[in-house]
RORO-666385 format. One record per residue (C-alpha): residue number from 1; x negated, y negated, z; residue in three letters. Coordinates in steps of 0.001 Angstrom, whole numbers, plus 500000, padded with zeros to 6 digits. Layout:
ATOM     i       px       py       pz    aa
ATOM   NUM        X        Y        Z   ALA
...
This chain:
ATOM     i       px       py       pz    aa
ATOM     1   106555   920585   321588   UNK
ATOM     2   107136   917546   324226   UNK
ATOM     3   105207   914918   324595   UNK
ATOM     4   103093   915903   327400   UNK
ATOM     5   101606   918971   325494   UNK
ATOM     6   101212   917023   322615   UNK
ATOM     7   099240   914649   324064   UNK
ATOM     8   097137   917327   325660   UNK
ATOM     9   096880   918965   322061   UNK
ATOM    10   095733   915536   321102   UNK
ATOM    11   093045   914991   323832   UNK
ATOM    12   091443   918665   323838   UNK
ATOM    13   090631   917576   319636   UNK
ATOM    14   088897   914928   320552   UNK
ATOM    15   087268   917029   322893   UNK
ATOM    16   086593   919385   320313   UNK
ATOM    17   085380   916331   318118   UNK
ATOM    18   083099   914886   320809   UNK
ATOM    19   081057   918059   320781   UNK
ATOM    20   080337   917795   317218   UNK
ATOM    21   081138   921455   316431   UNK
ATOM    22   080133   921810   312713   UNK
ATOM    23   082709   921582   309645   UNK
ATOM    24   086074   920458   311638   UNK
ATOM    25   085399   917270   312790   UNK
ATOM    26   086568   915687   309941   UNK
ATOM    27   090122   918429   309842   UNK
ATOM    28   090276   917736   313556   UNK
ATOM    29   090551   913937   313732   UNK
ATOM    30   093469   914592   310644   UNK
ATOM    31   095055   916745   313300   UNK
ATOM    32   094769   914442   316013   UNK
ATOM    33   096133   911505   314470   UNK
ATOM    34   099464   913521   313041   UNK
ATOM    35   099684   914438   316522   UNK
ATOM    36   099191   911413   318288   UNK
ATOM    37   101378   909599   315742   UNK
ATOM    38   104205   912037   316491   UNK
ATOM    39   103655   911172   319842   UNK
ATOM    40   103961   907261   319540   UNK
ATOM    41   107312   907571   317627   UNK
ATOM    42   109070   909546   320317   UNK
ATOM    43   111863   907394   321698   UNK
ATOM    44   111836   906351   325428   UNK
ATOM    45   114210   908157   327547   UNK
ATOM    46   115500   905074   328793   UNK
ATOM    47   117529   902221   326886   UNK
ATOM    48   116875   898684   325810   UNK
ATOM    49   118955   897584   328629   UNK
ATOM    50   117281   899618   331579   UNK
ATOM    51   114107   898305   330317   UNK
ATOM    52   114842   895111   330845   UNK
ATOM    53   115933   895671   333901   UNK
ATOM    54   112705   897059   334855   UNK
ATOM    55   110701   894424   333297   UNK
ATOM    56   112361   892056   334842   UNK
ATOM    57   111873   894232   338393   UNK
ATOM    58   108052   894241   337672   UNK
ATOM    59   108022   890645   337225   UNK
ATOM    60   109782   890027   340225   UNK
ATOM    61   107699   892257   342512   UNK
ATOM    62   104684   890592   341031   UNK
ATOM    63   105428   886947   341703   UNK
ATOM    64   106976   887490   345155   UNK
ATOM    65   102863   888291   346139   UNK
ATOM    66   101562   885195   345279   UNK
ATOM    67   098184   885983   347084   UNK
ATOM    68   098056   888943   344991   UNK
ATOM    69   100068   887876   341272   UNK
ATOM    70   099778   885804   339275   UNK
ATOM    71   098627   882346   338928   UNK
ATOM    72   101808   879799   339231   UNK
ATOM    73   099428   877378   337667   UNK
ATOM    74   098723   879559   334716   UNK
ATOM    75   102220   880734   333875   UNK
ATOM    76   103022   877018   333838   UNK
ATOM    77   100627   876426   331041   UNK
ATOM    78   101760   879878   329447   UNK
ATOM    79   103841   879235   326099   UNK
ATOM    80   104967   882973   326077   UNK
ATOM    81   105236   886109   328595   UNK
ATOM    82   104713   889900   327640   UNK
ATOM    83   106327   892574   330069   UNK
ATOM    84   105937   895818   329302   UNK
ATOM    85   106740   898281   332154   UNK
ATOM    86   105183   901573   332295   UNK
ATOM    87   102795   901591   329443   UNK
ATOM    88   100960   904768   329256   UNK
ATOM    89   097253   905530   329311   UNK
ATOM    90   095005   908330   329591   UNK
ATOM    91   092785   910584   327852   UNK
ATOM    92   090226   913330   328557   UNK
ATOM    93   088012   912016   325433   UNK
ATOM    94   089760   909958   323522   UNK
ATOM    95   091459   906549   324928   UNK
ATOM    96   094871   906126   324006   UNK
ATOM    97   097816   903793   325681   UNK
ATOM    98   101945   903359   324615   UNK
ATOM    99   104393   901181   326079   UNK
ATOM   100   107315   899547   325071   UNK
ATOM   101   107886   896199   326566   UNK
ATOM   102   109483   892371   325691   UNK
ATOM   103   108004   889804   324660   UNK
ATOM   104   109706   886082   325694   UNK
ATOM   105   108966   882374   324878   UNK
ATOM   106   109718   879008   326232   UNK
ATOM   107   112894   877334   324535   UNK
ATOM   108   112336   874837   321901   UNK
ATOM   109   113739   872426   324183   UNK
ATOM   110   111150   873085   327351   UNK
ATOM   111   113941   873859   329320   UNK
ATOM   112   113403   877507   330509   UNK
ATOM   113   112856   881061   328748   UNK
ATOM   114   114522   882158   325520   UNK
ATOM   115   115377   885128   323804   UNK
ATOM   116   113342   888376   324594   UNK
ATOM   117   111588   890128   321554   UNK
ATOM   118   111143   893889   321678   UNK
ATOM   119   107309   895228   321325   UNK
ATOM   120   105021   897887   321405   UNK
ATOM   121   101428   898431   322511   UNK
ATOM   122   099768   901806   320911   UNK
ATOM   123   096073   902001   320875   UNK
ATOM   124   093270   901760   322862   UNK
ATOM   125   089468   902336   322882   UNK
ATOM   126   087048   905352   322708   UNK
ATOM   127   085348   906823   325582   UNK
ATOM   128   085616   909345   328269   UNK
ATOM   129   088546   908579   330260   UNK
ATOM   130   089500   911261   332739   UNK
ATOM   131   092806   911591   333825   UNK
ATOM   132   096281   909929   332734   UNK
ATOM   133   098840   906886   334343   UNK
ATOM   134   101020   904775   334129   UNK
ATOM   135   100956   901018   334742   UNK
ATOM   136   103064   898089   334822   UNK
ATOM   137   101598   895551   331983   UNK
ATOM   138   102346   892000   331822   UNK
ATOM   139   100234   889453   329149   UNK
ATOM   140   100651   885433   329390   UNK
ATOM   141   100015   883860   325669   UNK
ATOM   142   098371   880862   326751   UNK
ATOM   143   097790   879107   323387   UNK
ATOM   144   098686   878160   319732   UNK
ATOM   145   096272   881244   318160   UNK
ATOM   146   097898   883560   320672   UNK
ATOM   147   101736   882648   319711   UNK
ATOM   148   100853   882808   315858   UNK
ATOM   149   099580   886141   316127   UNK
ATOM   150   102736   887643   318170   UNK
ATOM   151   105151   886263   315591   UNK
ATOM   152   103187   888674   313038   UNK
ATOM   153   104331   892152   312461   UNK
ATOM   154   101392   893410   314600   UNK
ATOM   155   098098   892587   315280   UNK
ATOM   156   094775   893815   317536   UNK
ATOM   157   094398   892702   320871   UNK
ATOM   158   090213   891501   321152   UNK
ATOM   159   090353   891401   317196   UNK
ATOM   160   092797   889025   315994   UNK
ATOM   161   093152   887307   319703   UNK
ATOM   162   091474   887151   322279   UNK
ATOM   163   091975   888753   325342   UNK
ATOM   164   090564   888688   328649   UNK
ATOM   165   091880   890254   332224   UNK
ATOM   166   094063   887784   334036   UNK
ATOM   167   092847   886222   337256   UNK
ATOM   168   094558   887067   340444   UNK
ATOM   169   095801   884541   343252   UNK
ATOM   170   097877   881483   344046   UNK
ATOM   171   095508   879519   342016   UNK
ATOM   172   092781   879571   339263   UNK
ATOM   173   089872   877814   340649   UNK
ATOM   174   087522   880376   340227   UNK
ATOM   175   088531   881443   336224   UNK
ATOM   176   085510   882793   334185   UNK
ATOM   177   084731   881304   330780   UNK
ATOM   178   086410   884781   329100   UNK
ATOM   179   089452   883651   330734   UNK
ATOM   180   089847   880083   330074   UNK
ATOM   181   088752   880602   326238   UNK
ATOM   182   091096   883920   325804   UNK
ATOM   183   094316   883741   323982   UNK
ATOM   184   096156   886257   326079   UNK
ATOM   185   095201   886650   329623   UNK
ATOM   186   096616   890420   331291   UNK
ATOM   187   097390   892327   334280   UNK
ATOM   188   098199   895783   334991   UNK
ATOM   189   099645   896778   338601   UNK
ATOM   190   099676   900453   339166   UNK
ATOM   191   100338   902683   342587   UNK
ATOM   192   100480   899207   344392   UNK
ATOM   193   097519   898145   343276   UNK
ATOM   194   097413   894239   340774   UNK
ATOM   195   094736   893430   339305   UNK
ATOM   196   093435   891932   335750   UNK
ATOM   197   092864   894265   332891   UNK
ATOM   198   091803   893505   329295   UNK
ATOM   199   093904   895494   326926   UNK
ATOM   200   090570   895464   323704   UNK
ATOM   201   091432   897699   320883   UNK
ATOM   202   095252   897935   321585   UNK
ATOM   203   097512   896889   319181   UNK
ATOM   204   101060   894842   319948   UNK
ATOM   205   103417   895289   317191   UNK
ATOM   206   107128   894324   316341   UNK
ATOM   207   109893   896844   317964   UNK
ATOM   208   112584   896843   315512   UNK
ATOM   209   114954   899645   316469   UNK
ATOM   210   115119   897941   319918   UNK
ATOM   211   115747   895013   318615   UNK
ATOM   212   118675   896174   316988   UNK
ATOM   213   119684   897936   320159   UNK
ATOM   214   119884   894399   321697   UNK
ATOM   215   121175   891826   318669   UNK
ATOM   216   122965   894542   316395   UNK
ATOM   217   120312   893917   313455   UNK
ATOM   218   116666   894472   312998   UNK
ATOM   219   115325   891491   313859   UNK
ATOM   220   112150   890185   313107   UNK
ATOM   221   110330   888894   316304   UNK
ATOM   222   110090   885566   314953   UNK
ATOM   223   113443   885280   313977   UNK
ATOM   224   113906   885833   317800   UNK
ATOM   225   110993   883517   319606   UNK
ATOM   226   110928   880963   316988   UNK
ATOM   227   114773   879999   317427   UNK
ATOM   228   116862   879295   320449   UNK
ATOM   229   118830   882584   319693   UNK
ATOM   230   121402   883396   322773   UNK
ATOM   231   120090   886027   324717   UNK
ATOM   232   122056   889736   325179   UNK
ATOM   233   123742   889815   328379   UNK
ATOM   234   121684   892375   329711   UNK
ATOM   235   118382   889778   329506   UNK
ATOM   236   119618   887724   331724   UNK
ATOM   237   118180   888562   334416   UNK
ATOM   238   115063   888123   333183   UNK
ATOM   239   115138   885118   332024   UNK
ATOM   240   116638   883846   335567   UNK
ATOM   241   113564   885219   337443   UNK
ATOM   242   110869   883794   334142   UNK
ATOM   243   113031   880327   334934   UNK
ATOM   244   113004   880254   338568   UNK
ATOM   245   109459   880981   338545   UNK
ATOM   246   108167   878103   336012   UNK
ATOM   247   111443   876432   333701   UNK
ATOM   248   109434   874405   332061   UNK
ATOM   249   105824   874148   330471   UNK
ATOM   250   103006   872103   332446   UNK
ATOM   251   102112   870336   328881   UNK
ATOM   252   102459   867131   327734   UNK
ATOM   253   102694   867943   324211   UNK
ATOM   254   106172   869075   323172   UNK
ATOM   255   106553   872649   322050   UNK
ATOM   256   108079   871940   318682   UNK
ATOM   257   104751   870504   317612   UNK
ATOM   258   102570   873311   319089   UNK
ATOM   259   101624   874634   315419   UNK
ATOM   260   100608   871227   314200   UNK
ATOM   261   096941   872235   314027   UNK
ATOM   262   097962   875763   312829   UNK
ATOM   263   096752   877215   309494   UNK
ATOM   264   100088   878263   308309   UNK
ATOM   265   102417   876608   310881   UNK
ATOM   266   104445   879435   311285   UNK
ATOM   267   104447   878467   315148   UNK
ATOM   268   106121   875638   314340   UNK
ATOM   269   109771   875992   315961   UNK
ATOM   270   110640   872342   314594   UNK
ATOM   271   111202   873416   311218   UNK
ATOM   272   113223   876903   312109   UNK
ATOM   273   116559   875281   313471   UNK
ATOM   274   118207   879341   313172   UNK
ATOM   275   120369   880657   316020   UNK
């Protein structure tokens, strides 16, 4: 079974579900999570490298509209970036959205991007969502509670952090109150079209295998953003276009002390000296 009819299998449960048809709601929502699990494990058909290389595309075709992107002011302030191109989302009943994307951070030294991080979004919300797409994703961490929780193994987007969809324009003069409070501002372009989107109920967890596609180990995503760890080759041209668009952070406080308020500290790139 591909993933396409599984996915339908998936969505005509919950349809089944949603109707409330006596004695197999409860077998039918076991079904539909095997099924949508099986789903979420297939691999991409395309590698760690191409992926980059289309994140970094998306990024590039983003920032080039400035009237229609994102913010220069608020990347400036951002302390990490989250590209994931072509996440997928769509459901007859029940919500549901995969992608596999990178996640980057500024160097320890505040001079330009390091290392990128593999992740994955899985997850959405409930409610009747007709039809299915695919959409360019990108996510700005714009403060300490943000950065802790992407160093964790995963956590739940409008749960553990805050988000809130991204503004859109050469400026933020007009941000709401969501947006200057949230820990992760987002965006989704799709058929052309940019715009903020606010990714509640999704969950952003640690990609492993692709992570050992890229370093040759399975790495942690802190051992990767919390170091100054030399990018693969095939990053590169990512972290040209995240440098030529803002190298370093519009803060005066120095990043090694970002997690100085933090509960834990494990934001704290000061004390992790590993390359």
């Amino acid at each position: 079974m591909n993933r396409l009819r599984e996915f339908r299998v998936a969505t005509l449960i919950g349809l089944l579900i949603a109707q409330n048809r006596p004695g197999c709601s409860v077998k039918l929502l076991k079904l539909a999570a095997i099924v949508t699990c099986g789903v979420s494990m297939l691999p991409a058909a395309e590698t760690a490298q191409e992926r980059l290389g289309y994140a970094t595309d998306v990024l590039n075709e983003i920032m080039k509209s400035p009237d229609k992107g994102i913010p220069g002011d608020l990347l400036a302030k951002a302390h990490c970036v989250v590209i994931v191109p072509g996440l997928k989302a769509g459901a007859f009943v029940v919500g549901g959205k995969y992608g596999r994307g990178f996640a980057t951070c500024r160097r320890t030294t505040n001079t330009g991007w390091g290392a990128p991080a593999a992740v994955r979004v899985e997850g959405g919300s409930f409610g009747f969502q007709i039809g299915a797409s695919s959409t360019d994703v990108v996510m700005l961490v714009m403060n300490e509670r943000g950065m802790r929780r992407l160093l964790e193994d995963k956590f739940t987007m409008g749960g553990e952090a805050s988000v809130a969809a991204g503004p859109v324009g050469r400026t933020t003069t007009a941000q709401t109150d969501a947006q200057l409070s949230a820990d992760i501002l987002s965006w989704s372009r799709s058929k052309g079209l940019f715009a903020g989107i606010a990714l509640t109920g999704a969950t952003l967890r640690n990609d492993l295998d692709v992570n050992s596609e890229l370093y040759g180990e399975k790495l942690h995503n802190k051992e990767i953003l919390l170091t100054d760890r030399k990018a693969p080759a095939a990053a590169q041209g990512l972290t040209t276009a995240l440098n030529r668009y803002s190298m370093h952070e519009e803060k005066n406080k120095p990043i090694e002390s970002r997690a100085a308020d933090a509960v834990t500290g494990d934001a704290d790139r000061s004390h992790n000296p590993k390359k």
